[in-house]
C-alpha positions in Angstrom: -19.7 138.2 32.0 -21.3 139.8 28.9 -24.0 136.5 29.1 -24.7 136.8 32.6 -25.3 140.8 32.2 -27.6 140.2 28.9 -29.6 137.7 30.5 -30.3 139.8 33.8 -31.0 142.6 31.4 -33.5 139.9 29.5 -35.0 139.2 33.1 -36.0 142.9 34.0 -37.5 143.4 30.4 -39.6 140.6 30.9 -40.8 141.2 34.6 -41.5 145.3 32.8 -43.4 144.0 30.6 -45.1 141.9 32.6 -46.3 144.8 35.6 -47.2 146.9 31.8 -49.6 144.2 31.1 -51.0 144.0 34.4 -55.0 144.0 34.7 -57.0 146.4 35.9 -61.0 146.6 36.6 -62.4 147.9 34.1 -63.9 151.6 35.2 -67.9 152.1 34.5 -70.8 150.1 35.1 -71.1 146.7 35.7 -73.9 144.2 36.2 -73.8 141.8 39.3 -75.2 138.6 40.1 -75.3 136.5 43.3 -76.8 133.0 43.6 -79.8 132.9 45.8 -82.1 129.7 46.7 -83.4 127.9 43.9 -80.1 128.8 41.4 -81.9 132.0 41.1 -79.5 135.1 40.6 -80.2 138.2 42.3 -78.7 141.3 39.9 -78.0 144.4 40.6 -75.5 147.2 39.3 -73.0 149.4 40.2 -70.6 152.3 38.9 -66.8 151.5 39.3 -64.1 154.3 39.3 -60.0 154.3 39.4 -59.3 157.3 41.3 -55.6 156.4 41.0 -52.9 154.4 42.5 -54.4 151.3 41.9 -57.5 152.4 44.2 -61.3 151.9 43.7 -64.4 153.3 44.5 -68.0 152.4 43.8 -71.5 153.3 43.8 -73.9 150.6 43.9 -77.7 151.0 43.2 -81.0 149.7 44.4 -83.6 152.6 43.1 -83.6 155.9 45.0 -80.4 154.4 46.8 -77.1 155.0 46.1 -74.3 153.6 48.7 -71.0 154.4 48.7 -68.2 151.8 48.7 -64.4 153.1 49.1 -63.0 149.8 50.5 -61.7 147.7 47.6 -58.4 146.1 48.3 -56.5 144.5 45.0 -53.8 142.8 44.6 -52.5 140.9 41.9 -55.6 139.8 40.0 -57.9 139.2 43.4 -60.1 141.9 44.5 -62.0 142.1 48.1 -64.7 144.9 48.2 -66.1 145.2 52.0 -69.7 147.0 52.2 -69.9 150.1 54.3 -71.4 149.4 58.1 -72.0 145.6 57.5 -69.9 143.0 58.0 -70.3 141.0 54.3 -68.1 141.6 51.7 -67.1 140.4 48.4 -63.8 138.7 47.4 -62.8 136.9 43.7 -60.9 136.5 41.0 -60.5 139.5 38.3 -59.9 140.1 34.6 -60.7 143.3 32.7 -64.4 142.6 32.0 -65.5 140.0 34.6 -65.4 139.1 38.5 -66.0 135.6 40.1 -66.5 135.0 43.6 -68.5 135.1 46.8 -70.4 137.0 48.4 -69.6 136.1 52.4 -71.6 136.6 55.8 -69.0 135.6 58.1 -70.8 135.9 61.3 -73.3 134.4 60.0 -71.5 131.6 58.0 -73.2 132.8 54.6 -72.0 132.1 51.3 -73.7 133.1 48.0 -71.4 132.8 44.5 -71.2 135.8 43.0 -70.1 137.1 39.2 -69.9 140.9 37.8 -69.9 141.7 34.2 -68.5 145.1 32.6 -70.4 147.2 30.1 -74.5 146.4 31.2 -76.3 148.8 32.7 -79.7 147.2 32.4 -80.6 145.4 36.2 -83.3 142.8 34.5 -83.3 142.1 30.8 -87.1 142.9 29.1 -89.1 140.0 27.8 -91.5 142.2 25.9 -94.0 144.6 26.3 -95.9 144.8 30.0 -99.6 143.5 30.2 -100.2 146.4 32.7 -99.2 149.0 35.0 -98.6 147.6 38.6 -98.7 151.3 40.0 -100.2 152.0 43.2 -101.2 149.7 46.4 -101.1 145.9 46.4 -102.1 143.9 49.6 -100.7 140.5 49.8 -100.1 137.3 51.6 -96.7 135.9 52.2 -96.3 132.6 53.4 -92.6 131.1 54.6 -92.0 127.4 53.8 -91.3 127.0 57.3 -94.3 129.7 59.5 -97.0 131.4 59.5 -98.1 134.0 56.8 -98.5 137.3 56.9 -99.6 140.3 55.3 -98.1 143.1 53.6 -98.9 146.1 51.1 -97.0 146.2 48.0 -95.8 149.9 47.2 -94.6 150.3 43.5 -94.6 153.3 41.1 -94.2 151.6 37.4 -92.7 154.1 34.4 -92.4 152.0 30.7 -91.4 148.8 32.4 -89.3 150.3 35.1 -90.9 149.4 38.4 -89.2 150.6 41.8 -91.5 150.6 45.1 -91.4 148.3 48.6 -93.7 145.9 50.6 -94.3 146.8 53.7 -95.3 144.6 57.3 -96.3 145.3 60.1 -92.6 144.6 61.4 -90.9 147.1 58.7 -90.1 147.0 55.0 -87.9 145.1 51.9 -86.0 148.3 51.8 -85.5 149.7 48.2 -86.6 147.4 45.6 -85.6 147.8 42.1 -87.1 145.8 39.1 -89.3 145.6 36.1 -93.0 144.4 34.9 -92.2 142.5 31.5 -95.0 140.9 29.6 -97.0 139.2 32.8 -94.1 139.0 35.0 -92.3 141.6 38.2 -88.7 140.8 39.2 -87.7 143.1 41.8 -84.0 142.9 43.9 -82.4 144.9 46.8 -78.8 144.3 47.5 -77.0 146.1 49.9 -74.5 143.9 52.3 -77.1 143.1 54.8 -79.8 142.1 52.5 -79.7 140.3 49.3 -83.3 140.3 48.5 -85.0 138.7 45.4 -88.9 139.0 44.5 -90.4 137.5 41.1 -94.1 137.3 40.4 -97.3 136.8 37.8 -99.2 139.5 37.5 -102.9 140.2 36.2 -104.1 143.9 36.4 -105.5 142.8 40.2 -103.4 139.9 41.4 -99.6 139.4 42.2 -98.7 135.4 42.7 -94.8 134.4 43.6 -91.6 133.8 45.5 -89.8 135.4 47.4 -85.8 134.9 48.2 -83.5 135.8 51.1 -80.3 135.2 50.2 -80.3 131.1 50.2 -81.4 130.8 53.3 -85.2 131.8 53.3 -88.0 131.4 51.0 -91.2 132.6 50.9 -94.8 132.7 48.4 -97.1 135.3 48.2 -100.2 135.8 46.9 -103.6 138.3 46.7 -105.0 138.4 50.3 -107.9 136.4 50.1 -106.5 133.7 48.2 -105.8 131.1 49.6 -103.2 129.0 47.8 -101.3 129.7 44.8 -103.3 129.8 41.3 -100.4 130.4 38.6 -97.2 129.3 38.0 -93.7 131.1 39.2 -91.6 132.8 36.8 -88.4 130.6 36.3 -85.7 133.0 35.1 
């Protein structure tokens, strides 16, 4: 009787132990990453806080924009964190510095992997020094692999390498972009559950040449208006 009773007691010491050691997020913030076409990631970074009880809230950030996320279900070490108004969501795996999942568009049947990493606060990493300011009005060309171009004017305020701004069309605009000018290179994303937006271009002091990714399912080029094809290479990473 004495055995039995010391090995239950064994049991509940383990299994106390165990919910002791039991991971949490990480609270702060984190740099995220979701695949768009071409492998190319998409970053962008939110705040993460434990208000208690094992419950979550967030603030992610695309520039002047700041949305509010209170939806975060966990359980064990899987998270699922549903984006206010629209219908995607993210769901993964967990420890306490890193998340791996996806990034899901039901109604839509869209996929794109995403990761999260604790502890970075910087959106793009710097290559180096910016050959110039891309401040001010840029009109442009962009072309989809599969339509007809159009134009658009590119709206960016630039401060050290910090660049934050929009392109506008005659149809609307890419909402609040978020990036930075490093040596001859912009990278600009939005991300906000609806759109996972990623722009990356050359840059001279006059002309702006590159791609341009929605989620993995479009892909677009632009270039100077007046140009009329593509004169410099893309920026890979």
């Amino acid at each position: 009787m004495k055995h039995i009773f010391f090995i239950f007691f064994l049991c509940i010491l383990f299994n106390s132990c165990k919910d002791s050691e039991a991971v949490v997020l990480a609270e702060g913030m984190w740099l995220a990453e979701v695949e768009v076409g071409d492998d190319q990631s998409l970053p962008f970074n939110f705040s993460l806080k434990d208000t208690g009880n094992g419950e979550y809230v967030i603030e992610l950030y695309n520039s002047d924009e700041t949305i509010f996320i209170d939806e975060i279900k966990v359980k064990g070490d899987s998270v699922v964190i549903r984006m206010p108004v629209f219908e995607g969501y993210i769901a993964g795996k967990f420890n306490d510095k890193q998340i791996t999942g996806e990034f899901r568009k039901e109604n839509e049947e869209r996929v794109l992997p995403f990761r999260a990493e604790h502890g970075i606060d910087e959106r793009f990493k710097s290559e180096g020094i910016p050959n110039t300011n891309i401040s001010g009005d840029w009109e442009v060309m962009f072309k989809p692999e599969n339509g007809e171009s159009y134009m658009a004017k590119g709206i960016f305020k630039q401060v050290d390498d910090k660049v934050s701004g929009t392109f506008r069309t005659a149809t609307g605009d890419y909402r609040y972009l978020d990036g930075i000018n490093t040596v001859d290179s912009v990278k600009f994303s939005t991300f906000d559950g609806a759109r996972a937006y990623l722009f990356k271009a050359k840059t001279t002091d006059s002309t702006m040449v590159g791609v341009f990714y929605s989620g993995k399912h479009s892909k677009e080029f632009l270039w100077p208006k007046g140009m009329k094809t593509m004169s410099c290479p893309i920026p890979r990473r």
